[in-house]
C-alpha positions in Angstrom: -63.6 -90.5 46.6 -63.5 -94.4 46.5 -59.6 -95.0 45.1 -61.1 -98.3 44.3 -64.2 -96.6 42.8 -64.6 -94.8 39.5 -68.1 -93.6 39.4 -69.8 -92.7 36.4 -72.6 -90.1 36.4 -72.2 -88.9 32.7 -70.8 -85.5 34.2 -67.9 -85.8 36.3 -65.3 -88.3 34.2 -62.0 -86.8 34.6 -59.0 -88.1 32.2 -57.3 -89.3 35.4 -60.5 -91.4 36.5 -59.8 -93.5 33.2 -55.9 -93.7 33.8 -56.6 -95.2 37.3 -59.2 -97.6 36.2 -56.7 -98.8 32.8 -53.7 -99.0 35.7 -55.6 -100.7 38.9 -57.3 -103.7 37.9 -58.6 -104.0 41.4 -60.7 -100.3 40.3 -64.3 -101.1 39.3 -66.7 -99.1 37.9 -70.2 -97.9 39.6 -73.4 -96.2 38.2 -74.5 -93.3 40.2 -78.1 -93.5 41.8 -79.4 -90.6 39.8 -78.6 -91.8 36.6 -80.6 -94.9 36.8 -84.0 -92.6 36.4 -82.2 -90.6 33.3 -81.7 -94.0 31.6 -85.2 -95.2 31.6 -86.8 -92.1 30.9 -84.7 -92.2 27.8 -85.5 -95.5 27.4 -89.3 -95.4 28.0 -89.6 -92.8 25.5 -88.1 -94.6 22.4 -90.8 -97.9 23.2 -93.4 -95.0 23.6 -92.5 -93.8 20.1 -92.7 -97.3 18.9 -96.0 -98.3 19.8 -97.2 -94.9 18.2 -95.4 -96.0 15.1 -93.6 -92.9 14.6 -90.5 -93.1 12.2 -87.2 -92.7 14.2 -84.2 -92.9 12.4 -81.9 -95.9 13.2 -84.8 -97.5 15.3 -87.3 -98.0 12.3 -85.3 -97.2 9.6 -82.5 -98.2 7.3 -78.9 -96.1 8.4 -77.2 -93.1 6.6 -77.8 -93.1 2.9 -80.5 -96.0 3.5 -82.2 -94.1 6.1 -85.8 -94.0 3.9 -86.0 -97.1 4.4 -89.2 -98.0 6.9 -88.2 -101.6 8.8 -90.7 -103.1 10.3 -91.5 -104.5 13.8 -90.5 -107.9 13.2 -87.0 -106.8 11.5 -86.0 -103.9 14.2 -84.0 -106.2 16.5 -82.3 -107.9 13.4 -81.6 -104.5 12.2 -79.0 -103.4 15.2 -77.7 -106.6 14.7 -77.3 -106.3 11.4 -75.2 -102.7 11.8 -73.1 -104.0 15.0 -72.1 -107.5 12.0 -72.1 -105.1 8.9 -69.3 -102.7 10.5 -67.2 -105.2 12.9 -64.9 -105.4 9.9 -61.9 -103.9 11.4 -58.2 -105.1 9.9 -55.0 -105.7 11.6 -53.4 -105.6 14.5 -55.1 -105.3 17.9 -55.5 -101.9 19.3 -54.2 -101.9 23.1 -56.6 -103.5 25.7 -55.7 -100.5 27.8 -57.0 -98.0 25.4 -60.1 -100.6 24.5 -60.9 -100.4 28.1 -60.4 -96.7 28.2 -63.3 -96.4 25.3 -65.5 -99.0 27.5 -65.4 -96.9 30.3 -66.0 -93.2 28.0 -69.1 -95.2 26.0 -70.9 -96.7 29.1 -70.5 -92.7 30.6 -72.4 -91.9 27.7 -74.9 -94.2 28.1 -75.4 -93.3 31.7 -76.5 -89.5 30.6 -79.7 -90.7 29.2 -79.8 -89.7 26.0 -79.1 -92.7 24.1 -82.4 -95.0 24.5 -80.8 -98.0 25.8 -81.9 -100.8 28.9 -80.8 -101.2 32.4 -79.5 -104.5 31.2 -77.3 -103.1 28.6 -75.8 -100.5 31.1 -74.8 -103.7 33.3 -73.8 -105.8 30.3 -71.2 -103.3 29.1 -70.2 -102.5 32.8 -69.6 -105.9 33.7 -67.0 -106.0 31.2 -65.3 -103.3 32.1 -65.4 -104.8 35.8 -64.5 -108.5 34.8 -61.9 -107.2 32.4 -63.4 -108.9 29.9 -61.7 -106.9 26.9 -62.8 -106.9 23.1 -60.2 -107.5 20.0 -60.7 -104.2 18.4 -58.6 -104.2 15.3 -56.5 -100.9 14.4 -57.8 -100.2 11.0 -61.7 -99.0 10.4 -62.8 -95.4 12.0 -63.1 -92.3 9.9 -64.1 -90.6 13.2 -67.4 -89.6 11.9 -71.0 -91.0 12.9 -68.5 -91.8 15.6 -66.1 -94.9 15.7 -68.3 -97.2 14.4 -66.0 -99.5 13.1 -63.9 -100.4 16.4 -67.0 -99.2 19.2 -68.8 -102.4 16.6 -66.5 -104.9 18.1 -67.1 -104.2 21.2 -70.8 -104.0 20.8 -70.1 -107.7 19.2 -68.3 -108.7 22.2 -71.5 -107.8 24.0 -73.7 -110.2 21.9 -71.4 -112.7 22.5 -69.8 -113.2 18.9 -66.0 -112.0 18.2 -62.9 -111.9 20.4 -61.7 -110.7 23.6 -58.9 -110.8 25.8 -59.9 -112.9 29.6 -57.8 -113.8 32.2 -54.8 -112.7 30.4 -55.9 -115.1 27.2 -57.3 -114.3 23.8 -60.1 -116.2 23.4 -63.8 -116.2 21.7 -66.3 -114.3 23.1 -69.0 -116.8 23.4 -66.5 -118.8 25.7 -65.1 -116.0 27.9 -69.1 -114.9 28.5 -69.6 -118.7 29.2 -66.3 -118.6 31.8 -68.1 -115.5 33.4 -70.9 -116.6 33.7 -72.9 -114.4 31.5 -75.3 -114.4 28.8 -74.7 -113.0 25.4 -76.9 -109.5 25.3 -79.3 -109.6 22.3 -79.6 -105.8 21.5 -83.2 -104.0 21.3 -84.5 -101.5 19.0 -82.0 -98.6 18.9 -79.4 -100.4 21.1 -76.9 -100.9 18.1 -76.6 -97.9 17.1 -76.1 -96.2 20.4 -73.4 -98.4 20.9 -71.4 -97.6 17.8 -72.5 -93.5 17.3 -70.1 -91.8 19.3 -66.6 -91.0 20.4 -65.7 -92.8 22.7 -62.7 -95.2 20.8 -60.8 -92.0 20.3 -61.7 -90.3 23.7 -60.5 -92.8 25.8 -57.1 -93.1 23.9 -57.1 -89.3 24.1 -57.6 -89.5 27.9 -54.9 -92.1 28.5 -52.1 -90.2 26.3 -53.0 -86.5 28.1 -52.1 -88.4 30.9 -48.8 -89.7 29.5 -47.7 -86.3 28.0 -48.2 -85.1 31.4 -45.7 -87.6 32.6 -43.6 -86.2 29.6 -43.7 -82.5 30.5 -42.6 -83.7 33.9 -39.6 -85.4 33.0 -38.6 -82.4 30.4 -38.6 -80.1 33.1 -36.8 -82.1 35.2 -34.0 -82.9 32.7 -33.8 -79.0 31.6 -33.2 -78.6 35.1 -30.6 -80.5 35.4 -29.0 -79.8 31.5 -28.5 -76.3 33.2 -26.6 -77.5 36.3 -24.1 -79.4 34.3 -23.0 -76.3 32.6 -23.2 -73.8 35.0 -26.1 -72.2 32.8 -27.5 -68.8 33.9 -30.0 -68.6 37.0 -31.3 -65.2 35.4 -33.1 -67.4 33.0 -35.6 -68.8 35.0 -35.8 -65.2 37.1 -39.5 -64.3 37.7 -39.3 -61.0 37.0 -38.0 -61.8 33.3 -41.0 -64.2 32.9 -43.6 -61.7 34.2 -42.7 -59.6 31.1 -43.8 -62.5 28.9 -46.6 -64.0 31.0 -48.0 -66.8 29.1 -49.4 -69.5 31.6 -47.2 -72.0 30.6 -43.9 -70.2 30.3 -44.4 -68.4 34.2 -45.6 -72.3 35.8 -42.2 -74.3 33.9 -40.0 -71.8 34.9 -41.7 -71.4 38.4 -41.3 -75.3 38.6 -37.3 -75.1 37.4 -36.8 -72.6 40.3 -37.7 -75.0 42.9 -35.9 -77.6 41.1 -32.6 -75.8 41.2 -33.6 -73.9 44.5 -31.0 -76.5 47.2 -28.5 -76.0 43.5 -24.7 -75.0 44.2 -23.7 -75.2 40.7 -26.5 -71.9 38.6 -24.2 -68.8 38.0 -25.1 -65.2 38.5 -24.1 -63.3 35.4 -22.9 -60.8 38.8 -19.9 -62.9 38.3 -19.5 -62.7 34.8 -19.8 -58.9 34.5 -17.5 -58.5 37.3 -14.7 -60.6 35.5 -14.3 -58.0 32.3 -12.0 -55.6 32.0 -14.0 -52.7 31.0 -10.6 -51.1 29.3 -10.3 -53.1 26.3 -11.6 -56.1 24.2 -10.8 -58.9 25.9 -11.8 -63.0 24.9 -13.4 -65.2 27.6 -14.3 -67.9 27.9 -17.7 -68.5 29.1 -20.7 -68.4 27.3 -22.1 -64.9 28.0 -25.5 -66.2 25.9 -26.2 -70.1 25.8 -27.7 -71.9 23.3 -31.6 -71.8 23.1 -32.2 -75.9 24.5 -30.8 -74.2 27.7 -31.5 -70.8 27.8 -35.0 -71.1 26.3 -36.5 -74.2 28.5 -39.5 -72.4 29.8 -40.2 -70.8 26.3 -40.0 -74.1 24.5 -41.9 -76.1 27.3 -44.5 -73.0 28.3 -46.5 -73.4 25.1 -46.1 -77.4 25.3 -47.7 -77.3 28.9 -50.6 -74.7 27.5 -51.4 -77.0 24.6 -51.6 -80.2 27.2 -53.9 -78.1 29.8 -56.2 -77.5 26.6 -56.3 -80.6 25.1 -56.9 -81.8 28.7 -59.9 -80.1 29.0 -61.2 -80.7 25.3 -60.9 -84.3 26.0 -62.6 -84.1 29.7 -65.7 -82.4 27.7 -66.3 -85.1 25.4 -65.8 -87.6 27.6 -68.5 -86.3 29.3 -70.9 -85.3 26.6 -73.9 -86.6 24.3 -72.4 -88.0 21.2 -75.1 -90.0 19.9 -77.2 -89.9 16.8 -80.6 -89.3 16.9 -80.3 -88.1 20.5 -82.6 -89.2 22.7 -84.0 -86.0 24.7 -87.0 -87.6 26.7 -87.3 -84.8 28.9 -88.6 -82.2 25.8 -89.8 -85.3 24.0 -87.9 -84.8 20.6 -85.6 -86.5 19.0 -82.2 -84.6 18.0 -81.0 -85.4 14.3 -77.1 -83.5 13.8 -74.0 -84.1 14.1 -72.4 -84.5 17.6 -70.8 -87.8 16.9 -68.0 -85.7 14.3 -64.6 -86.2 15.9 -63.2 -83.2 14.5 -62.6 -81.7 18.4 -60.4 -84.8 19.5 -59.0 -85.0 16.2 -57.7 -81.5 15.9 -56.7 -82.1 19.7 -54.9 -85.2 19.3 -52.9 -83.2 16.5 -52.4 -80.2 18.8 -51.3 -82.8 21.4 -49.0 -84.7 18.8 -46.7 -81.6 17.5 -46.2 -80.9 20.9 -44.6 -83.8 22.1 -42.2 -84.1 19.3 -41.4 -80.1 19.8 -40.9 -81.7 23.3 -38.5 -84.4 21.6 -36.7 -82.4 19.1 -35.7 -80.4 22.3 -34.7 -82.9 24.4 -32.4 -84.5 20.9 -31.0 -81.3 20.5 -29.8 -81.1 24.3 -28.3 -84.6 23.6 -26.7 -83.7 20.7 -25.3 -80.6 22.6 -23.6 -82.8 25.7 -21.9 -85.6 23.6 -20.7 -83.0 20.6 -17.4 -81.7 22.3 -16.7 -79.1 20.1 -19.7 -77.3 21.1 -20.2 -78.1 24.8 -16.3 -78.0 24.8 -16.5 -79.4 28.6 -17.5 -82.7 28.2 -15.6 -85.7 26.4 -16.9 -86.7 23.1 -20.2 -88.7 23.4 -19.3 -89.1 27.2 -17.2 -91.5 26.4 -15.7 -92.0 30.2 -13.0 -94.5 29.1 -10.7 -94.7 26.2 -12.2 -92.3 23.8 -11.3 -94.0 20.3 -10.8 -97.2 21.6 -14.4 -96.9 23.1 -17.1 -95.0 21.8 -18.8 -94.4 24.6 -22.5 -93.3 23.6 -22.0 -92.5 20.1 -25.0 -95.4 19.4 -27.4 -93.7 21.4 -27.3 -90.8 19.5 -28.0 -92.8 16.3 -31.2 -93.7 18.3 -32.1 -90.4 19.4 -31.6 -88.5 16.0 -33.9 -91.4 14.2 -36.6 -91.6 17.0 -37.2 -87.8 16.1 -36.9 -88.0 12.7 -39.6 -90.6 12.8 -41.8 -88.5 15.0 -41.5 -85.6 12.4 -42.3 -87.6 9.9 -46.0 -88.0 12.1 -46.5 -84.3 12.5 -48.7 -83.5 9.6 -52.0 -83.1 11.4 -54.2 -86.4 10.6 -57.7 -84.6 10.8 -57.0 -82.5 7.7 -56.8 -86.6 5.6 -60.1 -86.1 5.4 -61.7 -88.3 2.3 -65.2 -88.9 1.7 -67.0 -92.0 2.4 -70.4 -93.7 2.7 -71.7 -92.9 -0.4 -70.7 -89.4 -0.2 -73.2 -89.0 2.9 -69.7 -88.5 5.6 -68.1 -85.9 3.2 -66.0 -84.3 5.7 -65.1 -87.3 8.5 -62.4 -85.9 11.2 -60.0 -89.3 11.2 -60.0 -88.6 15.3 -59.3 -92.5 15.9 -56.1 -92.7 13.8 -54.9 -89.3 14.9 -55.0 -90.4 18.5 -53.4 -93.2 17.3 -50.6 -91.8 15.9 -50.3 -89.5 18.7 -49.7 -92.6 20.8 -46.8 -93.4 18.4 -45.2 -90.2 19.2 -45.6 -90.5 22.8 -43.7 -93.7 22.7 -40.5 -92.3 20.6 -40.8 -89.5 23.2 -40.2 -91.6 25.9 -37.0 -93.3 23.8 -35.5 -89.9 23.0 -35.9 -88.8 27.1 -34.7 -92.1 28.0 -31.3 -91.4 26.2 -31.1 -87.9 27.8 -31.4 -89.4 31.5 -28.2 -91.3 30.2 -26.5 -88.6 28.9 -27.3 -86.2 31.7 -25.9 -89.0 34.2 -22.9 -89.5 32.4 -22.2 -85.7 32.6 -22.5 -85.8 36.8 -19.8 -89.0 36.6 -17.4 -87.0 34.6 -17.9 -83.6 36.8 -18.3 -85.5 40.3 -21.3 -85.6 42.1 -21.1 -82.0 43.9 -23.2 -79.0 44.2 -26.4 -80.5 42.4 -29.9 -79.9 43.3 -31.7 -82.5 45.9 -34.0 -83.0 43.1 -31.1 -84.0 40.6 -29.7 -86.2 43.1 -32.4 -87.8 44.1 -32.7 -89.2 40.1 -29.4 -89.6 39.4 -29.3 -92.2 42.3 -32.2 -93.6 41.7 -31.3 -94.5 37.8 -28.4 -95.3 38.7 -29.7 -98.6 40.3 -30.9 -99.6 37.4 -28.9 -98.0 34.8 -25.1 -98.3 35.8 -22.4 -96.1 34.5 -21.1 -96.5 31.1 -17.3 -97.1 30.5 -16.7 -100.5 28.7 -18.7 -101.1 25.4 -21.2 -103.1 26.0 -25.2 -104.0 24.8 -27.5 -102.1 27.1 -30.6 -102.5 25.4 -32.5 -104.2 28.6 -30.9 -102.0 30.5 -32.2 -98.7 28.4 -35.7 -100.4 28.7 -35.7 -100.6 32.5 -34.6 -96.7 32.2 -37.6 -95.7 30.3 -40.0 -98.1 32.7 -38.1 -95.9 34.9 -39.3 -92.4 33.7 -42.6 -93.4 33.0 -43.3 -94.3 36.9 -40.8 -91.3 38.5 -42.5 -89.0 41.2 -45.0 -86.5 39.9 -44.2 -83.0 40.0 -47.8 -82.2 40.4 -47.8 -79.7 37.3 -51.5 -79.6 37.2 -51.9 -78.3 40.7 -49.9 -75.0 39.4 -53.0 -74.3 37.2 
């Protein structure tokens, strides 16, 4: 594999091809060899079935509830670019260029299968885009997630023609002048070229792409940080045993725990409830004062996280087939001549994904808040000062604040867990009765994966404030090794003080920290 490559065959896309391409803008996009013959088949077929004046719907005739009506030759081009103008109606603000470039990359894949009807010069419009960076305005507000994304893929179809707004050379800007910088001509769309742009899923497959990548990133740090919860208070090794997991074997549950126990394996500070047993005095009832059973945030890592690492190795996969699949309307099948008239452009399997995804990444969060709560509440850690506080406790308050933050990040991303595919309302005259809302559940889904971040961002500095209370002995390589590492960006806290820049380096900080490689445990 070319790293500076991302080849596009209509087959192969992988969700990690579209996070490297988003990331690296030195990463182009190429067009296989075989797909070239796929693309004019498809498209010699529709010109065929012009010339024989056959109806085809959306080529020569009106669209959804209009769709009896019969355009002729002279109106056919005006037609797609009357449906790309018609639906660019999106409203407010700008959708992220990196997940606009995300659905560039999963349309023109599409495209590239051969099913859609569409010109060699089209293919290379839209793929020059990609490669110039040459980025569309797509407002958030506008897909139903049925008959595809029309709304937001219609602004970048109108980027195409020339007319709307992109982002070029790190400036908003008309289209019509960025093409003119690039030296490019506006595309002016042929019979069925419209609507192939704007019939799919791509809008909500590339966002779905770039967050399965990010709640990878996620699960890493939450096994990393349970890790190390459980070395600041001595917690259990039988917890993470294997043989206790093999009873239960889910997938998930045996990999996090298998990754924990070569976290902690270099660890001097797990305890063997050996020691525990042998400290009772088997003659009478006796107090003491370890915990023989912690609370579940500790003792029930792999349990909470096993299922969150099942759901993300689905919706993985769910995604990676719909990148990679036909999601047009009619489809295009020149090879058995016919034309397919149903329904693969409903979202409804990256909608119900991108809710599967979303609940859990906030289980993920209300875990990791509940861990925080559990180190800065002294009367139930009873080890630890109250909210860390490392100086003058009520004089200082140490990180009292950052709890506020935590508590209300998760309370917001609760308030996002009702699954967004079931808001189904009708539209289009009734026609869409029962649309799947996939563009504004991935969308919300991004939301959570942002507070996510913010909630494990305040456990890294609650987890480090623990080691600079108990000393810096015993811990794990792998604790070490980010504990100093924050800790060049994120000093200890003592005096009050703002940290807010400081808190946003530490999150910058997570998001980039060395993979654990969870998906090679599959």
């Amino acid at each position: 594999m070319n790293p500076q490559k991302v080849t596009v065959d209509g087959e192969s896309l992988k969700v990690d091809d579209v996070r490297r391409l988003v990331d690296n803008p030195d990463v182009s996009v190429e067009i296989s060899d075989r797909a070239w013959k796929k693309i004019r088949r498809s498209k010699n077929f529709v010109d065929q079935q012009l010339r024989l004046n056959n109806i085809v719907y959306g080529v020569n005739t009106g669209f959804g509830p209009m769709a009896s009506h019969i355009i002729s030759p002279e109106g056919r081009v005006l037609l797609q670019e009357n449906l790309i103008r018609s639906h660019a109606v999106g409203i407010g603000e700008p959708i992220p260029s990196a997940y606009v470039l995300a659905a560039m990359l999963v349309r023109l894949n599409t495209l590239v299968k051969g099913y859609s009807g569409v010109s060699d010069i089209l293919i290379k419009q839209l793929q020059f885009f990609i490669n110039q960076r040459i980025i569309p305005i797509v407002p958030e507000h506008g897909a139903v997630g049925t008959s595809g994304d029309l709304v937001q893929l219609a602004h970048i179809a109108l980027a195409l023609m020339g007319e709307g707004e992109v982002i070029y050379r790190g400036r908003r800007q008309s289209a019509a002048k960025a093409l003119r910088a690039a030296k490019i001509p506006p595309y002016r769309l042929e019979p069925r070229e419209g609507l192939a742009l704007i019939n799919g899923t791509a809008v909500m497959s590339g966002i779905g792409a770039l967050l399965c990548t990010e709640a990878e990133r996620l699960l890493e740090a939450a096994i990393r940080l349970g890790a190390w919860s459980l070395e600041l208070v001595h917690g259990f090794s039988d917890s993470l045993a294997e043989n206790l997991h093999r009873l239960r074997p889910h997938p998930g549950q045996m990999k996090v725990a298998e990754v924990m126990r070569e976290l902690l394996a270099s660890s001097k500070r797990l305890w063997d409830r050996e020691e525990l047993i042998n400290k009772t005095n088997k003659e009478e009832v006796q107090l003491i004062e370890e915990d023989v059973q912690q609370v579940y945030s500790l003792r029930c890592i792999a349990q909470i996280l096993g299922p969150i690492l099942d759901t993300w190795e689905a919706v993985s996969r769910t995604v990676e087939i719909e990148m990679n699949s036909v999601t047009d309307n009619p489809i295009v099948d020149a090879e058995k001549k016919q034309f397919w008239h149903g329904g693969n452009f409903h979202g409804d399997y990256v909608a119900s994904a991108m809710d599967r995804l979303k609940a859990a990444i906030i289980k993920l969060t209300m875990l990791s808040e509940r861990r925080i709560n559990f180190f800065l509440n002294h009367n139930v850690n009873r080890i630890f000062p109250p909210f860390m506080n490392l100086e003058k406790p009520g004089l200082s308050l140490g990180l009292q604040g950052l709890q506020f933050v935590a508590t209300s990040t998760t309370a917001q991303s609760q308030s996002y867990a009702f699954p967004h595919h079931l808001h189904s309302i009708p539209t289009n005259g009734d026609n869409q009765d029962v649309v799947s809302m996939g563009t504004d559940a991935a969308l919300l889904t991004s939301k959570v994966v942002e507070n996510a971040y913010v909630v494990l961002t305040i456990e890294v500095a609650t987890l480090a404030q623990g080691v600079d209370f108990l000393g810096n002995k015993g811990f794990a390589t792998s604790t070490q090794k980010v504990y100093q590492a924050m800790r060049k960006i994120f000093p200890v806290v003592k005096e009050d003080k703002a940290i807010s820049k400081e808190l946003t380096q530490l999150t910058a900080f997570i998001k980039q920290s060395p993979s654990l490689d969870i998906k090679n445990l599959r």
